[in-house]
N, C-alpha and C positions, 0 to 999 in steps of 0.2 A: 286388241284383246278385250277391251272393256266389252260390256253389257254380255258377254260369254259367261258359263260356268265350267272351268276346268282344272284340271289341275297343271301345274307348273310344280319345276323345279328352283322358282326363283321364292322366295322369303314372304309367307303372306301375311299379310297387316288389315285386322278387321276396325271398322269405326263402329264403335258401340255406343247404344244412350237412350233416355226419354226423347219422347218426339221434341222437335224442333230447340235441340242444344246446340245445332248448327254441323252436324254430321254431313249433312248433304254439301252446303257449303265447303268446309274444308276437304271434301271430296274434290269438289271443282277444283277450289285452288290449285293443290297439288297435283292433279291432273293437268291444270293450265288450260282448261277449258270448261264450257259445261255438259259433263258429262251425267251430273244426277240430277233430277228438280229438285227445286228449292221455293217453300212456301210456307206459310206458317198453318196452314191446313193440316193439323197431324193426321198420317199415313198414307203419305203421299208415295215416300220411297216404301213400295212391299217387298217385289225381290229384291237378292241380293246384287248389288252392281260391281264389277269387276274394272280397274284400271290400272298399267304398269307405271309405276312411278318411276322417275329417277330424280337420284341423286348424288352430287357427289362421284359420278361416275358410278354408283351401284342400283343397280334394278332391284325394285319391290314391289309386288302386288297387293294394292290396297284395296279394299274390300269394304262396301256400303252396305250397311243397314236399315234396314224398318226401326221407327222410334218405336221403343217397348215400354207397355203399359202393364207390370206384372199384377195378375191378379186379378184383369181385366178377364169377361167371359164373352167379349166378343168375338164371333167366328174370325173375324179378320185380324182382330189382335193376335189372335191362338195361331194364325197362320202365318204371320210378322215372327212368331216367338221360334219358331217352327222353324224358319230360315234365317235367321240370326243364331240360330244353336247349329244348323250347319256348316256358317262361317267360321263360326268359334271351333267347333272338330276342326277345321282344316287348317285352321288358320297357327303362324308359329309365336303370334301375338297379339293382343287387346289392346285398343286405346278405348279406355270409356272415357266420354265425351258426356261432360256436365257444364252448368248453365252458375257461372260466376253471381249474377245478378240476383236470381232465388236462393243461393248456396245448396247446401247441402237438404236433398229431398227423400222422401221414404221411398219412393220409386229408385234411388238411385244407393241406396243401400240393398236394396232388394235385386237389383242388377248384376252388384258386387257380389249378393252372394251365388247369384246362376254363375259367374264367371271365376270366386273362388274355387267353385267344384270341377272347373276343365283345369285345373291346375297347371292350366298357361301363366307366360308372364305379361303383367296389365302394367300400364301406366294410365295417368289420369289426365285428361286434355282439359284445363279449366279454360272455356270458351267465354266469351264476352265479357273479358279482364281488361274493356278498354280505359280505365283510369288506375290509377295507384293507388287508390283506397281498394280498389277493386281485386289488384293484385295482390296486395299482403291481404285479403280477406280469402285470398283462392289454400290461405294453409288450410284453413277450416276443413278442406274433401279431403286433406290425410286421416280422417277420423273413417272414412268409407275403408280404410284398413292396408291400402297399395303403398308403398316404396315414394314412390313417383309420382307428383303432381307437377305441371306443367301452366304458368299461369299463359293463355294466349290470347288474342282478339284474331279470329277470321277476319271480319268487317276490315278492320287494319292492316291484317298482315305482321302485327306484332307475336312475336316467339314462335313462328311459324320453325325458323333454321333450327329454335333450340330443341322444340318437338323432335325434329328429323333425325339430332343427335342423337338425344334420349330413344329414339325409337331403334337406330342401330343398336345403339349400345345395349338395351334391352334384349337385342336377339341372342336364345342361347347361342354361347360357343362361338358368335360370328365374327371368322375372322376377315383380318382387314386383306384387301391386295398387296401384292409388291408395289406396285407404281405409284402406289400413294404415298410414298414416302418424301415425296417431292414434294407434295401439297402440306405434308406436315412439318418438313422443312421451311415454309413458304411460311407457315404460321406464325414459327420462331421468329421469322425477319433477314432471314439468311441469304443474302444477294446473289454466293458464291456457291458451286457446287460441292459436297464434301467429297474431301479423295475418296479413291477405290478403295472398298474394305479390303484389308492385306488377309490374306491365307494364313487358319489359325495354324499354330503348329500343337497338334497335336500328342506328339511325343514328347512334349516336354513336359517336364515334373512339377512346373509352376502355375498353380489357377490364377487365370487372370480375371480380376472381378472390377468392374467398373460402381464407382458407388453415384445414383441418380439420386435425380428430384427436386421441387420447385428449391428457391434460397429458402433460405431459414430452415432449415427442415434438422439438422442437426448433423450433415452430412462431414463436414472437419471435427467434430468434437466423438461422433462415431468414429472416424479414423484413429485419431488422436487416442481414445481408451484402446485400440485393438492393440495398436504398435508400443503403446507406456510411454509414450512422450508428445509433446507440444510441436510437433512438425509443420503442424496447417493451423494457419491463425486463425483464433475463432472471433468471432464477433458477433454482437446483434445487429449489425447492420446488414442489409443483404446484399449481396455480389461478391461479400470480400475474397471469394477464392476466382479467381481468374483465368487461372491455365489448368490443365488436366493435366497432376502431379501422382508419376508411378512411387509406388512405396512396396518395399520389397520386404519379406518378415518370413519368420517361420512359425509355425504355433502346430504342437500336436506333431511333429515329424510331417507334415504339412508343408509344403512352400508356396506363400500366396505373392500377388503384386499386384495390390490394390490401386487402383485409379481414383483420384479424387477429383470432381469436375465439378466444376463453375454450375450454381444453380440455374435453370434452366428459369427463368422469368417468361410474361406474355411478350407481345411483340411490340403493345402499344409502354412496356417499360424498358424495349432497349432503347437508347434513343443514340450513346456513344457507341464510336466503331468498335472503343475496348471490349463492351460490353458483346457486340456482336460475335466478336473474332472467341469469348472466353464460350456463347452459346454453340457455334460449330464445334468448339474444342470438345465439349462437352459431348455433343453428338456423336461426333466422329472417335471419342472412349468407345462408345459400344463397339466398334467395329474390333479394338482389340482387346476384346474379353470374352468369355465363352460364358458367365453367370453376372447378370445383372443384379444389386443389390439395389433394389427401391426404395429409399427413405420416405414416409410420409409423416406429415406433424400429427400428433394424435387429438391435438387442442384444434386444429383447424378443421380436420375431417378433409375425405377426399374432395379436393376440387376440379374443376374444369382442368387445369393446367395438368394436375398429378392425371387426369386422364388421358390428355395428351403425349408425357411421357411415356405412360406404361405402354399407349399405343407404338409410340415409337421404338420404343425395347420391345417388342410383339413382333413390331414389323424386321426387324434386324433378326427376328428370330433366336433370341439369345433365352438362354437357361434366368429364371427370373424368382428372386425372390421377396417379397411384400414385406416389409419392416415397420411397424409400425413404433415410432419414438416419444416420448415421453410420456412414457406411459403412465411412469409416476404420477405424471399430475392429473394426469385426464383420469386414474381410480380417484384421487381425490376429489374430482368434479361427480363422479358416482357412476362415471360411464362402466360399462360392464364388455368384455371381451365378447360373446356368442354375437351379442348383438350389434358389435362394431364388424366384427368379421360379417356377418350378413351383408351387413351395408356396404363392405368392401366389394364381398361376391355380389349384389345387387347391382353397383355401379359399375363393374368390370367382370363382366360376363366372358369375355373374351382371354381372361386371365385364370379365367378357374383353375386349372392347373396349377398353377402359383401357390407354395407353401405359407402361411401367415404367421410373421411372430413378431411380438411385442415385447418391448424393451426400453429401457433407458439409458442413453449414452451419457447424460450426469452422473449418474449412480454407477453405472458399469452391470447393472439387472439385465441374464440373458444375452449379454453382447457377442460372449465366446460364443454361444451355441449358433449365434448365426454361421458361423467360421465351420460349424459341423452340418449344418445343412449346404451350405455351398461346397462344399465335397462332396456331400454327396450327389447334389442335383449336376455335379461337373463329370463324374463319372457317368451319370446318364445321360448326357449332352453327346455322347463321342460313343455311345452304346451302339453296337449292330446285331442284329436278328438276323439268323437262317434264314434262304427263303423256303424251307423247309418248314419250319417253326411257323412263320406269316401266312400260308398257304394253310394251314393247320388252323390257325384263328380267321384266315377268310374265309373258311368252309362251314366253321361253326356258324361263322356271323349269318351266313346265308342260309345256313336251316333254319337258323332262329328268326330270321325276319327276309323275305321271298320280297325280291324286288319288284319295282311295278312294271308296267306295259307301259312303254312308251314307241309312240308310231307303229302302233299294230303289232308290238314284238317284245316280248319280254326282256328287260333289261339285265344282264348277264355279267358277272365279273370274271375271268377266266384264270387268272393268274397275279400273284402279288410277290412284289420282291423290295429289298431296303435297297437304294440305290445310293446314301450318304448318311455321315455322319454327323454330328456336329454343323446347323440340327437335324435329326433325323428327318428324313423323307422316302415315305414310299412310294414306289408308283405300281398300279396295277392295268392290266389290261384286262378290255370291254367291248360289247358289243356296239356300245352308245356311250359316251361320256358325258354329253348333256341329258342324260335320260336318270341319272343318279342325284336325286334331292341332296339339298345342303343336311338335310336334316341325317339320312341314310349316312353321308360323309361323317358327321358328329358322331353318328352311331358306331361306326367300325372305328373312330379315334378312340373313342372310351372302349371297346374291345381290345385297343391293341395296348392301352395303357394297364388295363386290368389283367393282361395278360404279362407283360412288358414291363410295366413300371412307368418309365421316363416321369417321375418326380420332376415336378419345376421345369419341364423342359416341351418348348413347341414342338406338335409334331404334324408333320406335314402331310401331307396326301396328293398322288397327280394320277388324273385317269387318261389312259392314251388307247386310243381304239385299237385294237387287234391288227386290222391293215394297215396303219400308220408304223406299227413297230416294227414289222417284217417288213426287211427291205433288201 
């Protein structure tokens, strides 16, 4: 597919920069071959070059640039700029690629701002970070205004996996597969497969709410103020809850049973079988709870780990709400709510759905009100739409934006219906089911939630071709 220009429906990822930041290299690499020259002659790469990445088991189309010279009046520059604004249209995100070694340059401020105005989402690839001085000097390109800096070395192959991260995770709305759930199991340390998730019961009158999140996070002293007693030993040491303990209460004419599970830690800190057997335990909570409760430390800020989990409660498909804890002290440190929720929504794109509240399980600040958003987000968990109602907001969606032509044919949706609850998933029939962008999929999620609701709650989509249903 490389050296082509077309479009796809697979996710596309532009490499943005001044000449020679090493754009065309990390093109190679990740392509695994050479696919773009690489010289230190700036404008060498003019058009744009096209190649399907994988990773992780997920396809991405990455996307080569011409080094930009703004401001520059040469014809070939103007023509470099020319085709680097049409990767950027198409593309569903930006890496700009800067040069660790000069820092931060007027060219590369001037980049930022061509790229603030496609109001895509950028992250920042700090290239030739080959030493440690070199790396703690790559904070400097968070002054260029992005979220995300990435310190790497091409030449090395250093932070190359962590780029790849940050670059999924960066994709609006991008959700993860079923089948990954193994591999993120795999991360934990987990030898053993967890049982089959049991069939929720939905008629019954009790929310089951699983409470997550790395140790320390404040996840037994939350319990502990909901229920008005000392049931789950607190400690500051981390692990000390070990088994996944139901507790059973009423609050509000309300009946909850709350699961308290074992901090979920990395894999290079499980090292005992207890520890292991308390992480599956932990896991295998969501399977029996319909609203995940995500504790996060507010002192620590989102880490790698707390991103792993939310993936996981993503991937289980569970009703999910963001908590952030001690909140007390982090205002005391000067942190400010708007700007911490961004960073939440910044780093967990795939959670945007996800309701945000802050709190302190010391104090008892806001704790009850989490206990009133998980009613409600449980009630919309097990919510079903007409497919009268859904056919109604498919038909909108499709006057308001006309799908594209794919294989010589316009790409058609014919019918939509809710085929389960708890969590919701629709499936519609089509003419083409690879012929419908990720992006288009996102688009009719946010129509059916704005139509809909489903507060705090995954919602699914499956397209099955017209001849595949009739049978």
């Amino acid at each position: 597919m490389d050296h082509l220009i077309s479009k796809t429906s697979l996710p596309s990822i532009s490499l943005v920069g001044r000449p020679n930041v090493g754009k065309s290299a990390l093109f190679n690499r990740l392509a695994k071959r050479r696919a773009s020259i690489v010289h230190e002659e700036p404008g060498v790469t003019r058009d744009r070059m096209y190649v399907t990445v994988n990773w992780q088991k997920k396809n991405m189309q990455l996307i080569d640039t011409g080094g930009l010279e703004p401001g520059s009046s040469a014809q070939l520059m103007k023509g470099i700029l020319r085709q680097t604004q049409m990767a950027i249209d198409e593309s569903d995100l930006i890496v700009l690629m800067v040069d660790a070694v000069l820092g931060p340059q007027p060219g590369d401020y001037e980049i930022a701002k061509i790229l603030r105005k496609s109001k895509k989402p950028v992250l920042v690839a700090v290239n030739k970070a080959d030493s440690e001085k070199l790396e703690i000097s790559s904070h400097e390109f968070f002054a260029l205004g992005f979220n995300v800096c990435v310190p790497i070395s091409v030449l090395q192959g250093k932070g190359i996996e962590t780029l790849l991260t940050e670059i999924f995770l960066q994709l609006p709305d991008q959700e993860l597969l079923p089948e990954e759930v193994e591999e993120i199991e795999s991360e934990f340390g987990l030898e053993t497969e967890l049982e089959p998730a049991p069939e929720l019961d939905l008629e019954s009158d009790t929310i089951a709410v699983a409470i997550i999140g790395k140790p320390n996070a404040g996840k037994s002293s939350f319990l502990n103020k909901l229920i008005g007693e000392e049931r789950h030993l607190v400690s500051e040491e981390p692990g000390t809850t070990l088994d996944a303990v139901d507790s059973d209460f009423e609050y509000g004419g309300q009946k909850y049973r709350l699961i308290d599970t074992a901090g979920i830690r990395k894999k290079r800190s499980i090292f005992r079988d207890l520890e292991k057997m308390a992480v599956s335990s932990s896991l295998g909570a969501l399977d029996r709870c319909s609203v995940a409760i995500m504790l996060v430390d507010a002192l620590e800020g989102i880490t790698e780990q707390d991103l792993k989990v939310a993936a996981f409660a993503d991937k289980k498909a569970k009703g999910i709400v963001i908590v952030v804890n001690k909140w007390d002290l982090a205002k005391g440190k000067g942190l400010k709510i708007d700007d911490y929720t961004q960073q939440i929504r910044d780093q967990m794109p795939f959670l945007s759905f996800a309701p945000i509240l802050y709190i302190s399980a010391l104090t008892g600040s806001r704790v009850f009100d989490v206990l009133e958003i998980v009613k409600e987000i449980a009630e919309q968990y097990k919510k079903r739409i007409s497919t009268a109602q859904v056919n109604k907001v498919l038909q909108s969606a499709q006057d308001a934006h006309q799908l594209p032509v794919s294989k010589g044919r316009r790409v058609k949706i014919f019918y939509g219906t809710q085929v389960s609850a708890a969590p919701p998933i629709f499936m519609f029939t089509c003419n083409d089911p690879d012929g419908i962008h990720f992006s288009y999929r996102r688009f009719l999620i946010n129509q059916i939630r704005e139509t809909f609701g489903f507060k705090g709650v995954p919602v699914r989509l499956v397209f099955r071709a017209r001849d595949k249903v009739k049978k």
